[in-house]
C-alpha positions as CSV (number, residue, x, y, z in Angstrom):
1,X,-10.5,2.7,-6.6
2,X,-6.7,4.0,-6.7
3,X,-5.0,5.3,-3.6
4,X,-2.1,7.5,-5.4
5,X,-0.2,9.1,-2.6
6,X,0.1,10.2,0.6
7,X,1.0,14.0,0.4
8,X,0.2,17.1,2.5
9,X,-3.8,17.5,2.1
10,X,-3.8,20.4,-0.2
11,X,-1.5,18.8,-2.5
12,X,-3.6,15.6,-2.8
13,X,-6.7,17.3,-3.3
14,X,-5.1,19.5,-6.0
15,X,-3.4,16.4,-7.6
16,X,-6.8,14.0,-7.7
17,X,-8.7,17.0,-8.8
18,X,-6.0,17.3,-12.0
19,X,-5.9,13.8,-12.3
20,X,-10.0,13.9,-12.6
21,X,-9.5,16.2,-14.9
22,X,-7.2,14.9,-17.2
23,X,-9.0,11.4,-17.2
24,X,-12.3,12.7,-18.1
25,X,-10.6,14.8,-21.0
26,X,-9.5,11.3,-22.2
27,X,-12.7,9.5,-21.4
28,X,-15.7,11.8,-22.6
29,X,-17.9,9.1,-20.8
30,X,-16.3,8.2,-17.8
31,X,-17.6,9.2,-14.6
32,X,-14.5,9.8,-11.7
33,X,-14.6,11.6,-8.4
34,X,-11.5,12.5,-6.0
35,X,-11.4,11.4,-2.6
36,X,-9.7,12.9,0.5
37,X,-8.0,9.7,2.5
38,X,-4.9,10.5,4.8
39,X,-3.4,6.9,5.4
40,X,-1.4,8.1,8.2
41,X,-4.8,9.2,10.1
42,X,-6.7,5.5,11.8
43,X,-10.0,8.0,12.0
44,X,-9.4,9.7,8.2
45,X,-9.3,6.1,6.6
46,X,-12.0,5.2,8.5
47,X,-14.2,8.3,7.3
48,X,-13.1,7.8,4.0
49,X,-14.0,4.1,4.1
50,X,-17.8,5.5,5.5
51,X,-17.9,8.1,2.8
52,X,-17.5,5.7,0.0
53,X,-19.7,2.7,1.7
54,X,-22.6,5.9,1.6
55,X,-22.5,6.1,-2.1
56,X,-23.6,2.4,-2.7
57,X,-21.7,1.5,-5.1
58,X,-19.5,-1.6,-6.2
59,X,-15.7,-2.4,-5.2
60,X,-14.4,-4.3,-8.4
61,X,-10.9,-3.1,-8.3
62,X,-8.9,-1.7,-5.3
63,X,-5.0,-0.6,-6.3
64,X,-3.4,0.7,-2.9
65,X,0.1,2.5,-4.1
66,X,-0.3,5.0,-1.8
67,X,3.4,5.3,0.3
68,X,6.2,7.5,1.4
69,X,10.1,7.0,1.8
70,X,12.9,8.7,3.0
71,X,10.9,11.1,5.3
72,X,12.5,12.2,9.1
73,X,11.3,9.8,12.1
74,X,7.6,11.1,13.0
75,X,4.3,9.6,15.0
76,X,0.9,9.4,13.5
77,X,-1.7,10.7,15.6
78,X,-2.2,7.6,16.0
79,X,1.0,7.1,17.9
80,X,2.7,5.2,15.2
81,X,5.8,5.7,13.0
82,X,4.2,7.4,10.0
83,X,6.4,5.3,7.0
84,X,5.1,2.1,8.7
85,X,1.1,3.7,9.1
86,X,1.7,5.1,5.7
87,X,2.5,2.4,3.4
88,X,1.2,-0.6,5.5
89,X,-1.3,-0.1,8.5
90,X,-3.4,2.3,6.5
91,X,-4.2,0.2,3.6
92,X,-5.0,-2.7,6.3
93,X,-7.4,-0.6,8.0
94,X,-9.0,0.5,5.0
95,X,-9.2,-2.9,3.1
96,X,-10.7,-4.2,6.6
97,X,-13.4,-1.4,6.1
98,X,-14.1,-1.9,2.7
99,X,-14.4,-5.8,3.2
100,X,-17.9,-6.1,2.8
101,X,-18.1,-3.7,-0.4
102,X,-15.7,-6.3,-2.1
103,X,-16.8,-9.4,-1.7
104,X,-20.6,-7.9,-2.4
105,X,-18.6,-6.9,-5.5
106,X,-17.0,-10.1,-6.2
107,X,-15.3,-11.2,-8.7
108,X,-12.8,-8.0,-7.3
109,X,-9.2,-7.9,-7.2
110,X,-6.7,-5.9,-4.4
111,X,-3.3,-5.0,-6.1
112,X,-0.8,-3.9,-3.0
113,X,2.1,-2.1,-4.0
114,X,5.4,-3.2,-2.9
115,X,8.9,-3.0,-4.1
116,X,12.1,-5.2,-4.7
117,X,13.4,-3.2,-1.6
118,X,11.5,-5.9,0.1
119,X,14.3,-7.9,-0.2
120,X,16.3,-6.4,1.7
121,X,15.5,-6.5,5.5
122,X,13.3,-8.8,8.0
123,X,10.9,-8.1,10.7
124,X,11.1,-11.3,12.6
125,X,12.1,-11.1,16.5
126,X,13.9,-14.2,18.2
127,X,10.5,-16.0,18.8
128,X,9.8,-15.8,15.2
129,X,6.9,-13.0,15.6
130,X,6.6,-9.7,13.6
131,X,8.6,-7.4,16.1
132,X,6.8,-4.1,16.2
133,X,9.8,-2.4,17.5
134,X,11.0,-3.3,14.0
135,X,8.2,-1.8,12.0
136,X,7.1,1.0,14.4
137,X,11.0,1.9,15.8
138,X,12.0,4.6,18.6
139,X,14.1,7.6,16.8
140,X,17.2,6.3,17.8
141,X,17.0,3.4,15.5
142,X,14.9,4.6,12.9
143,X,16.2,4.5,9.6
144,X,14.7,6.2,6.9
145,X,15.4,3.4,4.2
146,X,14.6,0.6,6.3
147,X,11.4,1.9,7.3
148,X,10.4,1.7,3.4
149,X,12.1,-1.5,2.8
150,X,10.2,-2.9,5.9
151,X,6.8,-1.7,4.7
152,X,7.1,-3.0,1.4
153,X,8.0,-6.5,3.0
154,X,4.9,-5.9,5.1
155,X,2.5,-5.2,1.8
156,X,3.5,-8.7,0.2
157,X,2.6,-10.2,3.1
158,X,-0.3,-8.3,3.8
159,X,-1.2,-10.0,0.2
160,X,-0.6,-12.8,0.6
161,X,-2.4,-12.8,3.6
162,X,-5.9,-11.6,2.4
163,X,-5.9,-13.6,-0.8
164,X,-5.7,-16.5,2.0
165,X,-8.3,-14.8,3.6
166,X,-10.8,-13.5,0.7
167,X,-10.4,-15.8,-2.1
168,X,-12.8,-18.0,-1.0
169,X,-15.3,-15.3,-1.2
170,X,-14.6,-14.1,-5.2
171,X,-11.6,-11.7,-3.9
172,X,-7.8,-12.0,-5.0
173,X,-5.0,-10.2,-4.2
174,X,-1.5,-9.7,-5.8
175,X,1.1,-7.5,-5.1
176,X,3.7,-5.9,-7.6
177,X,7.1,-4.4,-7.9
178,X,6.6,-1.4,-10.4
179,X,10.0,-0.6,-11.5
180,X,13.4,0.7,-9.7
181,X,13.8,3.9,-8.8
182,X,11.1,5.7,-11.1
183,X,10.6,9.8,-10.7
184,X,7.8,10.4,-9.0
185,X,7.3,12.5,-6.1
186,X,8.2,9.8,-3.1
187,X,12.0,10.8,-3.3
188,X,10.7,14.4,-2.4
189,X,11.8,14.2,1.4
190,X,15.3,14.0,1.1
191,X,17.8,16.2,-1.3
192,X,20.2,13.3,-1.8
193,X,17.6,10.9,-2.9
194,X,16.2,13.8,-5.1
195,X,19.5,14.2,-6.8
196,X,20.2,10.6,-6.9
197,X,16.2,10.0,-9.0
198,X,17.1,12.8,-11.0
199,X,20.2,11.6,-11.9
200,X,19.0,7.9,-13.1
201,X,15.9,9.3,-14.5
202,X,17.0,9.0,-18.0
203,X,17.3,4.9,-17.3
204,X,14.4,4.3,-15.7
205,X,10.4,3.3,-16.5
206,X,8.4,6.4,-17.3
207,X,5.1,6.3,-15.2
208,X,3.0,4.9,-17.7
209,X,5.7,2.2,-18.0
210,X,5.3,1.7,-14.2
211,X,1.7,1.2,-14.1
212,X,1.4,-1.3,-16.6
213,X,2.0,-4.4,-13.9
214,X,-0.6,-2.8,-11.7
215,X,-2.9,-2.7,-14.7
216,X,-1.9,-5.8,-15.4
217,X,-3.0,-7.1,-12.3
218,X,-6.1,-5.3,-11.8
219,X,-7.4,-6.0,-15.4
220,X,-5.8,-9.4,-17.1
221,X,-8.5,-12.3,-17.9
222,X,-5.8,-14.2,-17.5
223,X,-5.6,-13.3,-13.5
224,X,-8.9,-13.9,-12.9
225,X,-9.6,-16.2,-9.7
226,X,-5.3,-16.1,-8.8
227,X,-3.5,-14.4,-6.5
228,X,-1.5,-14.6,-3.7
229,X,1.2,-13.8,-5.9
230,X,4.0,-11.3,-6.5
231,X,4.4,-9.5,-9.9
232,X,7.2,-7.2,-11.8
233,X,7.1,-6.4,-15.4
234,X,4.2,-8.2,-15.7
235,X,5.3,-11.5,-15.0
236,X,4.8,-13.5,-11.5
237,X,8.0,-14.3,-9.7
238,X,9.4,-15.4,-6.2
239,X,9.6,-13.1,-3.6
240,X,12.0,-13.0,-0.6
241,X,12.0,-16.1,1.3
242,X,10.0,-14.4,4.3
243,X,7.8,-12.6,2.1
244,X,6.3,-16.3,1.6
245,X,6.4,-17.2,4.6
246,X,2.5,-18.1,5.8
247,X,3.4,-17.5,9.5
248,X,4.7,-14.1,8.9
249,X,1.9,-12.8,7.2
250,X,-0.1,-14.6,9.8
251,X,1.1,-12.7,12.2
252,X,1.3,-9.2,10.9
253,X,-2.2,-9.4,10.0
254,X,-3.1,-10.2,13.8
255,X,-0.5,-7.4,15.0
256,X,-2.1,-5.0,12.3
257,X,-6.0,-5.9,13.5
258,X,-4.7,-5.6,17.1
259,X,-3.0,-1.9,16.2
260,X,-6.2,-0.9,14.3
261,X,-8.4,-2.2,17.2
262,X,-6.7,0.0,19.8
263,X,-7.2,3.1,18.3
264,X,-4.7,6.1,19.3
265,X,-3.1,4.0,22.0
266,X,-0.1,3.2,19.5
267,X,2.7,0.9,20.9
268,X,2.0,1.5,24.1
269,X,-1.4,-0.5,24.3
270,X,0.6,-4.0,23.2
């Protein structure tokens, strides 16, 4: 299973139905159905989670890449700031769901999708907790990029986290950088970042180039039984200092269970 982005619901059902399309074209035999999963929705993942548990079948690979950046300051639903639910609390919830469908599954691998903007920011307050004003900020101190940068630290830790977790049980998890500044449709929120991927384009993986450390990850012999580790160009290497950092991811995963726990209530309820 592939979570490939998190559009406007007729654009994702129109882009998993061409993508079903053009893999079967390629693959006579293979048999590949689009989903409807709206990551920024606590009660959509949760359907979608249902929906796919109904069908009764196995959970051997899970690849969550789904994301946005550089979008205006907005609540979920669910009362949360959506770059945050988006790229970090959605997957959690969903992952959580699915839990018992992968290590049923087992051997199965989780590849999380982060970035090398993870580098670039922390979330820690001055008792050395994930600060939830950090990841879920008023308007007056959101910032677009930081919001991404902060969610991408939040998937390597979520990793790290649930390979802790899993692994005992036949399930692994790595997370991966899949190149800088490739020309896909995340930039589409903001002009200037539009202008500035079109630009670099030229000098940058093409998407098949970008996919090949998730594949890598989800498919390698080599892999099999590892994780907990962070990936680019197909080759492990050291995160950010805090992106190892055991009590970190320790404690966003017991903010993230407490978030998805409360339902709607959003910051309020903590």
């Amino acid at each position: 299973m592939s979570l490939m982005g998190r559009y406007f619901k007729r654009n994702t059902l129109h882009f998993g139905s061409r993508c079903t399309r053009l893999h079967i074209t390629s693959h006579h035999k293979a048999r590949v159905e689009a989903m409807m999963c709206d990551l920024a929705s606590l009660r959509s993942v949760r359907e979608f989670a249902d929906s796919y548990k109904a069908k009764k079948l196995p959970l051997h690979i899970l690849v969550c890449n789904a994301g946005v950046c550089t979008q205006p300051w907005s609540l979920t639903e669910d009362g949360l700031e959506s770059t945050f639910q988006s790229c970090h609390l959605g997957h959690f919830l969903l992952v959580q769901c699915l839990q018992e469908v992968l290590r049923r599954s087992a051997p199965a691998r989780v590849v999380v999708i982060s970035s090398e903007s993870h580098r670039f920011t922390d979330l820690i307050d001055s008792c050395a907790k994930v600060d939830l004003a950090l990841l879920s900020p008023q308007k007056k101190d959101y910032w677009s990029m930081l919001a991404y940068n902060r969610s991408k630290l939040c998937n390597i830790l979520f990793s790290n986290e649930l390979h802790r977790r899993l692994s005992p049980h036949g399930v692994t998890s790595n997370a991966v950088h899949p190149g800088n500044m490739m020309y896909t449709s995340i930039h589409r929120s903001w002009w200037l970042m539009t202008f500035i991927f079109s630009l670099v384009r030229p000098f940058t993986k093409s998407m098949q180039q970008g996919a090949a450390t998730t594949v890598y990850c989800a498919v390698a012999p080599e892999l099999e039984g590892l994780g907990g580790m962070y990936f680019n160009n197909c080759f492990r290497c050291l995160p950010s200092s805090q992106a190892e950092d055991q009590s970190s991811a320790a404690s966003l995963w017991e903010l993230s269970e407490r978030l998805v726990a409360d339902g709607s209530a959003g910051i309020q309820a903590l």
